[in-house]
C-alpha positions as a Markdown table, in Angstrom:
| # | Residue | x | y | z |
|---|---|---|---|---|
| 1 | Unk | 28.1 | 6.3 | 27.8 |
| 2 | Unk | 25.3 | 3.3 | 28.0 |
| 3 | Unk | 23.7 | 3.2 | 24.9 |
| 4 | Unk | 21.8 | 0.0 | 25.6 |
| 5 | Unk | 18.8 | 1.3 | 25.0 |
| 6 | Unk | 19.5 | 1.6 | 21.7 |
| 7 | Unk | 19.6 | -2.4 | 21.2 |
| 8 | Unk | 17.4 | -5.0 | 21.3 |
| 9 | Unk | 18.0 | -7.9 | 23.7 |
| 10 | Unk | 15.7 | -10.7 | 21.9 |
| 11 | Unk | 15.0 | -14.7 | 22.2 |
| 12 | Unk | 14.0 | -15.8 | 18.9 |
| 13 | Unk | 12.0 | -19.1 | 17.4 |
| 14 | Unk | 13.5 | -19.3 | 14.1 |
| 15 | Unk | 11.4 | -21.8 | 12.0 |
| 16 | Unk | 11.2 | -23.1 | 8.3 |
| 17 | Unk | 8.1 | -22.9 | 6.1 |
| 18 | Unk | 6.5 | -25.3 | 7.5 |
| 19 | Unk | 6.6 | -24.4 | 11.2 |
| 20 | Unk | 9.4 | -26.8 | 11.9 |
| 21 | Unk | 12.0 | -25.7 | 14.1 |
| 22 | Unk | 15.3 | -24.4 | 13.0 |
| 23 | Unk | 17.1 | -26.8 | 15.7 |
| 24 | Unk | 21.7 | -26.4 | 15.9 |
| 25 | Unk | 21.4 | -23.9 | 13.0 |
| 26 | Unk | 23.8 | -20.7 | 12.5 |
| 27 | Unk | 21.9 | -17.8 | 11.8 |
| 28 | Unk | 23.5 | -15.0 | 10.1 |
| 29 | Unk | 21.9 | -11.2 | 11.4 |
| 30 | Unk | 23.4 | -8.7 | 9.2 |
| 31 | Unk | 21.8 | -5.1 | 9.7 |
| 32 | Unk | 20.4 | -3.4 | 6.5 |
| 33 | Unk | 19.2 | -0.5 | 8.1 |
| 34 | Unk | 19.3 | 1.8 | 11.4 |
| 35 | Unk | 16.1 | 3.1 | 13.0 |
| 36 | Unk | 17.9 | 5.9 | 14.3 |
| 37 | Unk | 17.9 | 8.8 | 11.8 |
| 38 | Unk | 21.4 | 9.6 | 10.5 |
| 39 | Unk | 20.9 | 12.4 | 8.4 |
| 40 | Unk | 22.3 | 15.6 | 5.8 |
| 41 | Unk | 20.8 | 18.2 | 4.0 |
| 42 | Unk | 20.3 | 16.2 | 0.3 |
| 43 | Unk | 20.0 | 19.3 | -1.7 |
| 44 | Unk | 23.0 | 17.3 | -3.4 |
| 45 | Unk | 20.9 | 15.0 | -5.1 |
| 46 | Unk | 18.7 | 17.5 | -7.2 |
| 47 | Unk | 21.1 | 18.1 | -9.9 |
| 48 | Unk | 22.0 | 14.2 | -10.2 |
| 49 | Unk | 18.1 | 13.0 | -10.1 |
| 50 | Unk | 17.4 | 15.4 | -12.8 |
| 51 | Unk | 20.6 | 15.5 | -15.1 |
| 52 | Unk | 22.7 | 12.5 | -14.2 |
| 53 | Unk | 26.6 | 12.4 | -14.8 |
| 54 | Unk | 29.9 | 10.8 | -13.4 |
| 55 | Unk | 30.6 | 13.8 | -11.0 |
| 56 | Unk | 26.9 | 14.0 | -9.1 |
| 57 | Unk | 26.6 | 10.4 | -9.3 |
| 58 | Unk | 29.8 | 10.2 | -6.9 |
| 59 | Unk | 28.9 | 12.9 | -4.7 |
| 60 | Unk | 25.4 | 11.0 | -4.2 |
| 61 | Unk | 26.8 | 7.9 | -3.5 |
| 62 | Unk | 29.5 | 8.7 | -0.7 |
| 63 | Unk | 25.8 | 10.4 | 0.7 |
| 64 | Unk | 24.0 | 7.0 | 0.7 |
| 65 | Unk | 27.1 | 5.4 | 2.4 |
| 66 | Unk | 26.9 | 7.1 | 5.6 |
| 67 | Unk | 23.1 | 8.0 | 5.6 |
| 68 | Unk | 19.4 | 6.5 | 6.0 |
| 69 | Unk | 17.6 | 10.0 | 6.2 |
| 70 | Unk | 17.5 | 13.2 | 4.3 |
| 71 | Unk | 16.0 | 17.0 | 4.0 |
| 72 | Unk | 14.9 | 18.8 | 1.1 |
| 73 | Unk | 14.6 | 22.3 | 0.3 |
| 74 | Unk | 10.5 | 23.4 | 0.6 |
| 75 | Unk | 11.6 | 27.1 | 1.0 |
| 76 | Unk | 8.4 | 28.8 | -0.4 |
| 77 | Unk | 10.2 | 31.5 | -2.3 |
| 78 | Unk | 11.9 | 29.0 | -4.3 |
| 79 | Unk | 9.4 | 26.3 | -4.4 |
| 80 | Unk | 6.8 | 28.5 | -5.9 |
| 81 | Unk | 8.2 | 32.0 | -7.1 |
| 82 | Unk | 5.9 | 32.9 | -9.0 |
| 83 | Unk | 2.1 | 31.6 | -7.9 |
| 84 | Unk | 0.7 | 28.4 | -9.0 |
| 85 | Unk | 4.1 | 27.6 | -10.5 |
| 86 | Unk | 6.2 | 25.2 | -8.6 |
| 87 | Unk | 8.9 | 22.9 | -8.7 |
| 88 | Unk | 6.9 | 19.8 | -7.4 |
| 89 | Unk | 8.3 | 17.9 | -10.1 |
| 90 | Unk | 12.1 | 18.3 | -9.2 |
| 91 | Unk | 11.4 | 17.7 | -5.2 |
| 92 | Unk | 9.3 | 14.6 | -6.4 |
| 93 | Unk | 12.0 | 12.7 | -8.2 |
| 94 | Unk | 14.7 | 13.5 | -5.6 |
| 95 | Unk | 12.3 | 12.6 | -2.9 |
| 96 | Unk | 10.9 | 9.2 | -4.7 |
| 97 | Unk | 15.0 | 8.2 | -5.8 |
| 98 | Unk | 15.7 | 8.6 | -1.8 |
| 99 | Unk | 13.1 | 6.5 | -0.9 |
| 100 | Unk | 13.8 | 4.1 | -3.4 |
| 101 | Unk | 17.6 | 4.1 | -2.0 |
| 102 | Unk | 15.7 | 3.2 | 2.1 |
| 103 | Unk | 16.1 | 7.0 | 3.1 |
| 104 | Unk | 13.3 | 8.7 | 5.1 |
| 105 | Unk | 12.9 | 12.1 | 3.6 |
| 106 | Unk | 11.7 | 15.2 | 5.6 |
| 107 | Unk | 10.4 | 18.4 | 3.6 |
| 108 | Unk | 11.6 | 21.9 | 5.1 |
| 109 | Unk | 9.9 | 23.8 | 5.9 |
| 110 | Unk | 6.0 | 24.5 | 5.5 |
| 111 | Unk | 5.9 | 28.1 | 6.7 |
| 112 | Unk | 8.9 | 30.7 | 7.6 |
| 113 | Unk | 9.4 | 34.3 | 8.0 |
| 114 | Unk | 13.0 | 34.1 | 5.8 |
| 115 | Unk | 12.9 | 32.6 | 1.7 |
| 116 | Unk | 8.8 | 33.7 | 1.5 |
| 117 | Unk | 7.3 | 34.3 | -1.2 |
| 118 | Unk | 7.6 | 37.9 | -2.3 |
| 119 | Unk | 4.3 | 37.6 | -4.5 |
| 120 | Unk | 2.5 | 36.9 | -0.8 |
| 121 | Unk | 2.8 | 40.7 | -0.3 |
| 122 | Unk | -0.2 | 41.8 | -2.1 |
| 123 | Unk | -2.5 | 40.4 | -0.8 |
| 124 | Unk | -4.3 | 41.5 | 2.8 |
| 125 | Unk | -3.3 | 39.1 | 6.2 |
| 126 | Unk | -6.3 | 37.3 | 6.1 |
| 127 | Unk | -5.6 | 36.1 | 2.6 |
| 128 | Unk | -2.1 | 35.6 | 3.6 |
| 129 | Unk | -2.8 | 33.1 | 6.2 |
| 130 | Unk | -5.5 | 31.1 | 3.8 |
| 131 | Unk | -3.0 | 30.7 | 0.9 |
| 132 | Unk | -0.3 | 29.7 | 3.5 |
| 133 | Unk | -3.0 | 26.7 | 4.6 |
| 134 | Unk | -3.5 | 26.1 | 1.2 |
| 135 | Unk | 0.1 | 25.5 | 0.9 |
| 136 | Unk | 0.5 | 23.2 | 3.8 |
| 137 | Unk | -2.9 | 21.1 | 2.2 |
| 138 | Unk | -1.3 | 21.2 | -1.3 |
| 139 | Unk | 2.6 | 20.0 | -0.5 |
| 140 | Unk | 1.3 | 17.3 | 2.3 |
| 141 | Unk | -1.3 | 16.1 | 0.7 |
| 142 | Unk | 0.6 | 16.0 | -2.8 |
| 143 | Unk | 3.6 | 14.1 | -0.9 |
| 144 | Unk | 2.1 | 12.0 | 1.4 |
| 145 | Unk | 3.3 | 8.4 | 1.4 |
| 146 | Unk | 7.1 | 10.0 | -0.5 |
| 147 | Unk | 7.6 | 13.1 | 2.5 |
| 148 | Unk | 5.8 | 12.1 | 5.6 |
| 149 | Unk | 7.7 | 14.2 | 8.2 |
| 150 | Unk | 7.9 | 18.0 | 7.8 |
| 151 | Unk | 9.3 | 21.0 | 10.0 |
| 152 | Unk | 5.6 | 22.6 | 9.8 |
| 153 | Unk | 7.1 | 26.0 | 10.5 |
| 154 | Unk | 10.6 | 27.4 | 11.3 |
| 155 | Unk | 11.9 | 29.8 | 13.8 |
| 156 | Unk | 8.8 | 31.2 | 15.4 |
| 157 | Unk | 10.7 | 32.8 | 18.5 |
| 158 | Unk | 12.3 | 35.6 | 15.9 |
| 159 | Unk | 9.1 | 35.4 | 13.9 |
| 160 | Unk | 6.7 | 38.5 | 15.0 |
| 161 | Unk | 9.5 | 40.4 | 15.8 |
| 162 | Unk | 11.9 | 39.6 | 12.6 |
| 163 | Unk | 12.7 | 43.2 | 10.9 |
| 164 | Unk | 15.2 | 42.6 | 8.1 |
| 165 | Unk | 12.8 | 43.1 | 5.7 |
| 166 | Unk | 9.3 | 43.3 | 5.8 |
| 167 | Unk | 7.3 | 40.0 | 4.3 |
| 168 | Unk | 4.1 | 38.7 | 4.5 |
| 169 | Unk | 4.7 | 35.5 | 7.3 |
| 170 | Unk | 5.4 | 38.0 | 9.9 |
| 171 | Unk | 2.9 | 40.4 | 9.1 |
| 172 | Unk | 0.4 | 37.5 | 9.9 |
| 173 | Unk | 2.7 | 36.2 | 13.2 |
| 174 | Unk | 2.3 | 39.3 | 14.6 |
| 175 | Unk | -1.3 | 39.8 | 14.1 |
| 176 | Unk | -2.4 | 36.4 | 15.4 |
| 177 | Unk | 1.0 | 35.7 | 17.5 |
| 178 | Unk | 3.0 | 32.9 | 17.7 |
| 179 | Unk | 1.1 | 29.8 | 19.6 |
| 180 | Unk | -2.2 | 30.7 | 17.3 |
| 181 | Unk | -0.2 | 30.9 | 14.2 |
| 182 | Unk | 1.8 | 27.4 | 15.0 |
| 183 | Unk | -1.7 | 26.0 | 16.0 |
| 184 | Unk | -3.0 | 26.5 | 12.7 |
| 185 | Unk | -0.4 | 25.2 | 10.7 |
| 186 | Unk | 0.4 | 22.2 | 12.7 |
| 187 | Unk | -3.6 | 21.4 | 12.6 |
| 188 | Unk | -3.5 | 21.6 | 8.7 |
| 189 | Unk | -0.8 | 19.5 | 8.4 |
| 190 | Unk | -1.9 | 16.9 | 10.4 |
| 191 | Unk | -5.3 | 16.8 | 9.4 |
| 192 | Unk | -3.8 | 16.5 | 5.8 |
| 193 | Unk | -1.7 | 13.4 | 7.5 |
| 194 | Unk | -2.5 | 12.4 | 10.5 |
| 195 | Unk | 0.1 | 9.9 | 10.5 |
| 196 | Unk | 3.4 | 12.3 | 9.4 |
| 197 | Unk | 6.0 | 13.8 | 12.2 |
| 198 | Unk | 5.5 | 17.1 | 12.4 |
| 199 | Unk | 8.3 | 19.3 | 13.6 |
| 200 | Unk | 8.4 | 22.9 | 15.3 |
| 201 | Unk | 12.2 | 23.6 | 14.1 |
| 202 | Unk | 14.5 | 26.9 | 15.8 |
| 203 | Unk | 17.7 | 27.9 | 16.3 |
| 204 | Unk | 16.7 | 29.4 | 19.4 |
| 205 | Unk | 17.8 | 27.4 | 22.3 |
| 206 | Unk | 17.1 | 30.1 | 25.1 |
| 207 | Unk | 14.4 | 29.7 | 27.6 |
| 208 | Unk | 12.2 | 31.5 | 25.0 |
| 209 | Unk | 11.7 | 28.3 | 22.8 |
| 210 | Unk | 10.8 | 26.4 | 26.5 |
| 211 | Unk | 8.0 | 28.9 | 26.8 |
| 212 | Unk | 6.7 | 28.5 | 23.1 |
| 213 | Unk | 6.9 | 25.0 | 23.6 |
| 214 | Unk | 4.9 | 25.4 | 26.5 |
| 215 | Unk | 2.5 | 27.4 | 25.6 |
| 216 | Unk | 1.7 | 25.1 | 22.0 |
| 217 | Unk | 1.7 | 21.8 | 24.2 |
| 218 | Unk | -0.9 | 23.4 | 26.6 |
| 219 | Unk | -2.7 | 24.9 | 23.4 |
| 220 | Unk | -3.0 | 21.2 | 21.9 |
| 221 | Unk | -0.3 | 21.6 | 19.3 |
| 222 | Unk | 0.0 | 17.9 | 17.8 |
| 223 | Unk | 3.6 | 18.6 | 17.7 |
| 224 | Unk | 5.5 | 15.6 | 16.8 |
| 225 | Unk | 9.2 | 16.0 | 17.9 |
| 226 | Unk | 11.2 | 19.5 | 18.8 |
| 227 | Unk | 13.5 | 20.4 | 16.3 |
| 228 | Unk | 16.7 | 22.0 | 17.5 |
| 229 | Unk | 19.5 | 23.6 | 15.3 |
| 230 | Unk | 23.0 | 23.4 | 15.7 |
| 231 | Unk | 24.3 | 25.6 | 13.5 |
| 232 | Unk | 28.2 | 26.0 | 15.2 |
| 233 | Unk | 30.3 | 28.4 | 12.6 |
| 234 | Unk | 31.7 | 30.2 | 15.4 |
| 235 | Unk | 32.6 | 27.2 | 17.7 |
| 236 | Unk | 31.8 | 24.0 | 19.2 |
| 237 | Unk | 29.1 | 24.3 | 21.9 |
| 238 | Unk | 30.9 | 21.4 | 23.8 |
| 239 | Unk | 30.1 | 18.4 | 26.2 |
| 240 | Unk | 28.2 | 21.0 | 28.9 |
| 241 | Unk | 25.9 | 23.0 | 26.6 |
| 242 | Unk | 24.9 | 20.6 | 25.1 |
| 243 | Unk | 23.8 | 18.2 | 27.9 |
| 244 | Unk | 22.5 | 21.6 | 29.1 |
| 245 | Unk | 20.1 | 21.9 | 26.2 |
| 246 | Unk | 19.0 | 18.3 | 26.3 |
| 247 | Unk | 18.5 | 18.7 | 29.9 |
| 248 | Unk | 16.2 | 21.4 | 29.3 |
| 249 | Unk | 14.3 | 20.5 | 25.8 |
| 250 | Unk | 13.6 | 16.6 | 27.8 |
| 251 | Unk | 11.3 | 17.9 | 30.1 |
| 252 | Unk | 8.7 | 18.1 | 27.4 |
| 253 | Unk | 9.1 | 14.1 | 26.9 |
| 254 | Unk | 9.0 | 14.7 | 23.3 |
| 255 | Unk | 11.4 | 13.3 | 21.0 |
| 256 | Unk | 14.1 | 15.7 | 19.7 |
| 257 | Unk | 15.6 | 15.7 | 16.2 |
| 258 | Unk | 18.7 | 18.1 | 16.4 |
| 259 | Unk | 17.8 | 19.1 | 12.8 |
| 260 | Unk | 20.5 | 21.5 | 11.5 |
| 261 | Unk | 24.0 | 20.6 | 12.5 |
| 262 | Unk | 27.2 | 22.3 | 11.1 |
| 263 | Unk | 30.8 | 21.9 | 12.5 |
| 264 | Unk | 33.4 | 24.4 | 10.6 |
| 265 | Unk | 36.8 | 22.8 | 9.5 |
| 266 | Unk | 38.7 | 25.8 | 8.8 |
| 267 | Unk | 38.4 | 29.4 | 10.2 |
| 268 | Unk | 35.9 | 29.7 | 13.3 |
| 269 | Unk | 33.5 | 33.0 | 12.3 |
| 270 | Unk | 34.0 | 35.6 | 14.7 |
| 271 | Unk | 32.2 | 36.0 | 18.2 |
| 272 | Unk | 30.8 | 39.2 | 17.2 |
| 273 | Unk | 28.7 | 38.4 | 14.3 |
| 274 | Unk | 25.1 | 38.0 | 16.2 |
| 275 | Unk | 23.3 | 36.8 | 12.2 |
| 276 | Unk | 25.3 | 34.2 | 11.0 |
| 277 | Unk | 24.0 | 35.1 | 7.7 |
| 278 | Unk | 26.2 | 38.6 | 8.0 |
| 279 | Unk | 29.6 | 36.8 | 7.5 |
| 280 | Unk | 29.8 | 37.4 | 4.0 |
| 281 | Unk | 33.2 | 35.8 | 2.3 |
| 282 | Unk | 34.5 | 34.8 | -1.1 |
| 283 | Unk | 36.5 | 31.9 | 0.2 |
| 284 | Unk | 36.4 | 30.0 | 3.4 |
| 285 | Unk | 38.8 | 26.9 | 3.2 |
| 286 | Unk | 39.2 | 23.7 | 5.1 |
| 287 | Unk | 42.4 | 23.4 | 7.4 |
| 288 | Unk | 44.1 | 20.2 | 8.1 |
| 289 | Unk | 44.3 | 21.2 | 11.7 |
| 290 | Unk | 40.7 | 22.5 | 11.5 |
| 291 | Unk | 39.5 | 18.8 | 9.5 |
| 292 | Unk | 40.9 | 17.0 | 12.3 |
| 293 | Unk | 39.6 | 19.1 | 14.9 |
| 294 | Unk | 36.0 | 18.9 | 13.0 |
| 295 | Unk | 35.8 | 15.1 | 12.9 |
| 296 | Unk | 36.6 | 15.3 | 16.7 |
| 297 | Unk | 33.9 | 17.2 | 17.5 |
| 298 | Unk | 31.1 | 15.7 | 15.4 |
| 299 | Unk | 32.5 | 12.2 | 17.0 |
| 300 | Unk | 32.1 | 13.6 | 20.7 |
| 301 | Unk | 28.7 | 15.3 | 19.8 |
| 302 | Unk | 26.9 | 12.4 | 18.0 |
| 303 | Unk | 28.0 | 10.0 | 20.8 |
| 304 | Unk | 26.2 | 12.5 | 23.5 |
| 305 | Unk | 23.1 | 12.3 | 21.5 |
| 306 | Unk | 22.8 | 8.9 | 20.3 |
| 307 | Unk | 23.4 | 8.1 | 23.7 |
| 308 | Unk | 20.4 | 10.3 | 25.0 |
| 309 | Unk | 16.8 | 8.3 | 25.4 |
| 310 | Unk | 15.2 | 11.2 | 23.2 |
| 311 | Unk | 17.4 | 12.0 | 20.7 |
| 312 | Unk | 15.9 | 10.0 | 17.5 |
| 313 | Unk | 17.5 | 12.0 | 14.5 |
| 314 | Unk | 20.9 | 14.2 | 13.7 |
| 315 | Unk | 20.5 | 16.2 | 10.8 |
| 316 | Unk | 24.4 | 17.6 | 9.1 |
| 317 | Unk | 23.3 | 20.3 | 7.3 |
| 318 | Unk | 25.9 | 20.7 | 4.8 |
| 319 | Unk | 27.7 | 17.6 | 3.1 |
| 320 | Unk | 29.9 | 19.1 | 0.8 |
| 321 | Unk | 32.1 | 21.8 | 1.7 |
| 322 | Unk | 31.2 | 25.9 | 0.0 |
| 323 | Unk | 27.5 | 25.3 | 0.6 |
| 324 | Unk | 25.8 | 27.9 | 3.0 |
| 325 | Unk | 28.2 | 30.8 | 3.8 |
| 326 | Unk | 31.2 | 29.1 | 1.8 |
| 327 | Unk | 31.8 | 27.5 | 4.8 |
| 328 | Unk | 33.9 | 24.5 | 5.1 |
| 329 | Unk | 31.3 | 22.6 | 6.9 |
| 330 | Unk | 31.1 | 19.4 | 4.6 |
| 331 | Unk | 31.7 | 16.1 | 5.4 |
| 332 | Unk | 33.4 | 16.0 | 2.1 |
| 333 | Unk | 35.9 | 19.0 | 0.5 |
| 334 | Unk | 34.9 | 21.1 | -3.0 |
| 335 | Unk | 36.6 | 18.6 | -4.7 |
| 336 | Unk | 34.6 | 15.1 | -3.2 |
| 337 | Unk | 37.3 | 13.7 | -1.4 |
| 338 | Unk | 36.3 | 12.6 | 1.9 |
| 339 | Unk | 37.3 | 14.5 | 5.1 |
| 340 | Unk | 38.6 | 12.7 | 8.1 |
| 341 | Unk | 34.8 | 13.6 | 9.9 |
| 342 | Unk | 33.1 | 11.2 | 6.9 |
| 343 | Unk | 35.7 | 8.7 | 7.3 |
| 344 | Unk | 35.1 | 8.6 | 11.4 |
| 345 | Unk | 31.6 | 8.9 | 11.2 |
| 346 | Unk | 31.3 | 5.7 | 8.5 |
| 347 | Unk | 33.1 | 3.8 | 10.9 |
| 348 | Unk | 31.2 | 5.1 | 14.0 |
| 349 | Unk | 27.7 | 4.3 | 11.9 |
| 350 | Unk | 29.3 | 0.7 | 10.3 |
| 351 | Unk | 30.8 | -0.3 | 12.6 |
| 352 | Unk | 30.7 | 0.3 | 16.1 |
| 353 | Unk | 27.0 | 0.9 | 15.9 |
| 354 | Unk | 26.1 | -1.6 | 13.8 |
| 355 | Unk | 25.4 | -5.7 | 14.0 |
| 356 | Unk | 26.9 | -8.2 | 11.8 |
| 357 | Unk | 27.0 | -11.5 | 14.1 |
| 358 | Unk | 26.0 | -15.0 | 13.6 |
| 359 | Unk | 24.0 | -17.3 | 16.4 |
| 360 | Unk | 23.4 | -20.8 | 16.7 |
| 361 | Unk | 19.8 | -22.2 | 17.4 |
| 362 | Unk | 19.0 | -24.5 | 20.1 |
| 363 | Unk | 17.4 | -27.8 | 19.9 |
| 364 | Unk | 14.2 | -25.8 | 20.1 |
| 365 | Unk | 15.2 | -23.6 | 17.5 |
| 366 | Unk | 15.7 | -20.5 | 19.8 |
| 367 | Unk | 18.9 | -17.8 | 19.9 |
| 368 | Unk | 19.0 | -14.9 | 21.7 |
| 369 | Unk | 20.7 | -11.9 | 20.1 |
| 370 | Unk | 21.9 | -8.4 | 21.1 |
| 371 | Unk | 21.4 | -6.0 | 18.2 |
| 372 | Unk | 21.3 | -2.6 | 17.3 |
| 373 | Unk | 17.8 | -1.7 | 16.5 |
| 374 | Unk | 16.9 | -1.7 | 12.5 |
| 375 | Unk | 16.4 | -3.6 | 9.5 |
| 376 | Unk | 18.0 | -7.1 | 9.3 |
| 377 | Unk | 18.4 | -9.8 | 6.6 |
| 378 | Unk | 18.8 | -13.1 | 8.4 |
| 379 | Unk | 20.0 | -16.1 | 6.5 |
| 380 | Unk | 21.2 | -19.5 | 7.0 |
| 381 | Unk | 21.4 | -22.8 | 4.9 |
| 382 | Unk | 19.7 | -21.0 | 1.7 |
| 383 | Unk | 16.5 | -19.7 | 3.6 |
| 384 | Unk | 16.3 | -15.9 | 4.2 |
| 385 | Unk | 13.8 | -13.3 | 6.0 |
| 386 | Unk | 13.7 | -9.3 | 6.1 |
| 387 | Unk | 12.5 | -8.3 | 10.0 |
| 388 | Unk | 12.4 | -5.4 | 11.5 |
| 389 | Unk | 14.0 | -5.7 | 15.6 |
| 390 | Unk | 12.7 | -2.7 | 17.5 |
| 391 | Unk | 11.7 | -3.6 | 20.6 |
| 392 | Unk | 12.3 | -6.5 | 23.0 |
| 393 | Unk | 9.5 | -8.6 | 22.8 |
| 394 | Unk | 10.5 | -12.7 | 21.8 |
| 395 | Unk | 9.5 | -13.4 | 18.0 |
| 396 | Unk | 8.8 | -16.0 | 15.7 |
| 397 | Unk | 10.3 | -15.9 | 12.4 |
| 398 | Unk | 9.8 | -17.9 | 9.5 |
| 399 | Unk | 12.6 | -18.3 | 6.9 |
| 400 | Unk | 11.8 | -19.1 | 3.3 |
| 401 | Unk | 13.7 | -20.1 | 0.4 |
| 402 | Unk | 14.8 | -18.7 | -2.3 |
């Protein structure tokens, strides 16, 4: 698969401090950082930000050794049970110790039908809808420059027509519908931050979600990116569905984060169960034979999208095995050993997608190099510099001492 676009090809002046050329000099390029988005649900790091300890501190680190991007929990009914009392505090720190380890963090989600606040019932739609703006003004606003990419609002295509249970998000989906109610939320949030991603986020991938799509881009949605989840407990979607849905979802010439990925390494659910969330088990464990068949299917599927122009994030949504459903869905098992489908994906991420190579200047100063696009430290002779190589324009760079 030709994944050259995700390289840089670029001729560089390297120079000192003082303009002079860098003339028959090795240059080390050692990547620091990926600009695409490898990513896990880092609900993992809440109870290790805020309490510590040997056993969180490992699980978080085996996390920062395979990923530059993470999602925290903004489900409303958690966030803010009862009104005007949050838990800003705990999503801060996590959120501020990611960025402070070089991961972007996303907050999800802004508005959804499922985890609402129950204390929204009481009041009338129209009030509904103005404390669910308030919402969106208070958590980007109050994050902005920590959390600046959000999935604004989560699976609208079930949304007006959701009938578990009755609560207040649907009540006001299905009195405005669903392209006005996605127009206001996605117009709050980016007039809150004009510069944040803004995601519209389902696990709908019929022609439905192409329609809603549609109909916000025509309605002058400032959608960001399409968020698409992946959420495979009953089986591997395979080579052909998924080109299939990327064939589909690039005709919108948007970028698309597949946001909610989960690969089962043990027992596949059954075919029958149409709400994943009606598998209900005590136990669910992790099979060698299912391990090995999990690391090869997260290896074929993150090669089809990181070779695919649009693609510009994968999201894991569980790391450690037991989490949603008890399913065995981790990257690591119950107990934090790693699973054959970290140990791949480390060496997929470290290695073959990444660029630790030394060039030699000519008598001009200039190398070209080929390089995965990122963060670099480039060093030679006891001078250093920290670029960023994105695009394929030549550069000059000045290394300093020190």
């Amino acid at each position: 698969m030709d994944i050259s676009h995700r390289k840089v090809h670029k001729r560089i002046c390297f120079q000192d401090e003082q303009g002079n050329a860098l003339a028959g000099k090795e240059i080390r390029i050692r990547q620091v950082g990926h600009s695409f988005l490898f990513g896990c649900g880092a609900f993992d790091f809440m109870p290790y930000v805020m309490k510590g300890g040997e056993e969180y501190k490992q699980l978080t680190e085996s996390w920062l050794a395979l990923f530059n991007y993470g999602t925290l929990p903004f489900y409303w009914g958690n966030y803010e049970p009862e009104e005007g009392k949050t838990d800003k505090e705990m999503l801060m720190k996590t959120a501020q110790y990611l960025k402070s380890r070089g991961v972007k963090v996303k907050g999800h989600p802004l508005c959804w039908h499922t985890a609402c606040a129950d204390w929204l019932m009481r009041y009338d739609n129209e009030t509904i809808l103005r404390k669910q703006l308030e919402r969106i003004e208070r958590e980007v606003t109050g994050f902005k420059g920590v959390i600046d990419m959000w999935d604004v609002i989560n699976e609208v295509v079930i949304m007006p027509i959701f009938d578990k249970y009755d609560n207040a998000i649907t009540r006001i989906c299905k009195e405005k519908g669903r392209v006005a109610l996605i127009r206001e939320v996605f117009e709050k949030a980016h007039a809150c931050n004009p510069e944040a991603v803004l995601l519209l986020n389902d696990f709908n991938t019929s022609v439905n979600y192409e329609i809603l799509i549609d109909g916000c881009l025509n309605a002058g949605v400032p959608l960001s990116a399409i968020g698409i989840q992946s959420h495979q407990h009953q089986g591997y979607w395979g080579r052909e569905k998924l080109e299939e849905v990327l064939d589909r979802f690039s005709v919108f010439s948007l970028p698309i984060h597949f946001t909610e990925n989960t690969l089962i390494s043990g027992e596949i659910m059954p075919a029958h169960i149409v709400d994943l969330n009606d598998w209900q088990v005590d136990e669910w464990p992790s099979t060698p034979e299912g391990e090995e068949r999990q690391a090869k299917e997260i290896e074929e599927m993150y090669r089809i999208l990181f070779a695919h122009p649009l693609v510009e994030a994968i999201t894991t949504w569980d790391f450690k095995d037991g989490a949603w459903l008890h399913a065995p869905s981790g990257f690591v098992r119950e107990d934090h050993s790693e699973k054959p489908s970290y140990q791949m994906l480390k060496k997929l991420i470290g290695e073959e997608w990444h660029t630790d190579t030394t060039v030699k200047t000519d008598a001009s100063g200039y190398a070209s190099i080929d390089a995965f696009k990122g963060e670099y430290n480039l060093c030679t002779e006891g001078m250093t510099a920290d670029v960023s190589l994105t695009d394929s324009e030549p550069v000059l760079i000045n290394m300093k001492r020190g």
